[in-house]
C-alpha positions as CSV (number, residue, x, y, z in Angstrom):
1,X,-24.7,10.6,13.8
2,X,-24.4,14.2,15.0
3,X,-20.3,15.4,16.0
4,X,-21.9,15.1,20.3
5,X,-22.3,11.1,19.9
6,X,-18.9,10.4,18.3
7,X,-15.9,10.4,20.6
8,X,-13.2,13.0,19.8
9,X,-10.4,11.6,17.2
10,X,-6.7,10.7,18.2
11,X,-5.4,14.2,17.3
12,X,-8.1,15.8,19.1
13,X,-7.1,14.2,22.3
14,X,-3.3,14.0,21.9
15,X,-3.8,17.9,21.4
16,X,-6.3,18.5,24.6
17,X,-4.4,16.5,26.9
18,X,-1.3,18.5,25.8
19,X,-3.2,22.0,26.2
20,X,-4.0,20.7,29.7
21,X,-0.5,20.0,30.6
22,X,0.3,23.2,29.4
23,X,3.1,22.3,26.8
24,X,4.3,24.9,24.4
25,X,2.9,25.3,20.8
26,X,5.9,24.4,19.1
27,X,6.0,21.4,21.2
28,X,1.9,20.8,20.4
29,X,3.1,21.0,16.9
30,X,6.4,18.8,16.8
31,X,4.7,15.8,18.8
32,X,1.4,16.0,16.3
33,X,4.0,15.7,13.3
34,X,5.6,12.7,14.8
35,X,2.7,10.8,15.3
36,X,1.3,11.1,12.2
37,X,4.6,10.7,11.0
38,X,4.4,7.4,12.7
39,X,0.7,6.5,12.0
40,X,1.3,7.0,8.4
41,X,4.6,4.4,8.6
42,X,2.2,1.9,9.1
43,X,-0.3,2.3,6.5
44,X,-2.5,4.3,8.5
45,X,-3.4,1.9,10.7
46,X,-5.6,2.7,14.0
47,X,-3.8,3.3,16.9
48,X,-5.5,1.1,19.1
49,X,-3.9,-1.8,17.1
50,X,-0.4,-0.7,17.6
51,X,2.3,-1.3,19.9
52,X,5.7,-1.2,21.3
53,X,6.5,-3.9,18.1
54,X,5.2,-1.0,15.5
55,X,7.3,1.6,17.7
56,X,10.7,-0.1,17.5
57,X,10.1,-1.3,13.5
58,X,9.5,2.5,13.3
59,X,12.8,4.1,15.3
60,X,14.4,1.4,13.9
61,X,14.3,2.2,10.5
62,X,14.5,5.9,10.9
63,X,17.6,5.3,12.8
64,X,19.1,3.6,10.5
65,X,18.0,5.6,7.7
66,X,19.6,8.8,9.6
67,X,22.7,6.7,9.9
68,X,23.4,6.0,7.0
69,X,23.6,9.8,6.0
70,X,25.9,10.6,8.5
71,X,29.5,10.9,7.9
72,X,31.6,7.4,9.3
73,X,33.3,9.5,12.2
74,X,29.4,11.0,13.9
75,X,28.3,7.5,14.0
76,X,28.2,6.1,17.8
């Protein structure tokens, strides 16, 4: 299979469609984190088989997890 046939990989298009949309670099570079931040949370599972369940396991735990380092009188 030559690199034509295959169909560009998640990254790939999260990072063109960004580039067409004209966000900053920074920004390029903070979303791309976060996703694979997130892909990797789920044992690096394909994307097409997640969904808003995977997404509120994920922000739930990191919220709590941030939470729980924050000093009693910051938590709201």
């Amino acid at each position: 299979m030559d690199m034509h046939s295959r169909s560009p990989k998640l990254m790939d298009r999260v990072k063109a469609t960004m580039r067409v949309k004209r966000y900053s670099p920074r920004t390029e570079q903070t979303d791309c984190y976060w996703i694979r931040f997130f892909i990797r949370f789920h044992g690096v599972r394909h994307s097409v088989s997640m969904g808003e369940p995977q997404v509120h396991a994920f922000w739930s735990t990191w919220r709590s997890s941030v939470m729980s380092q924050r000093s009693p009188i910051t938590r709201h």
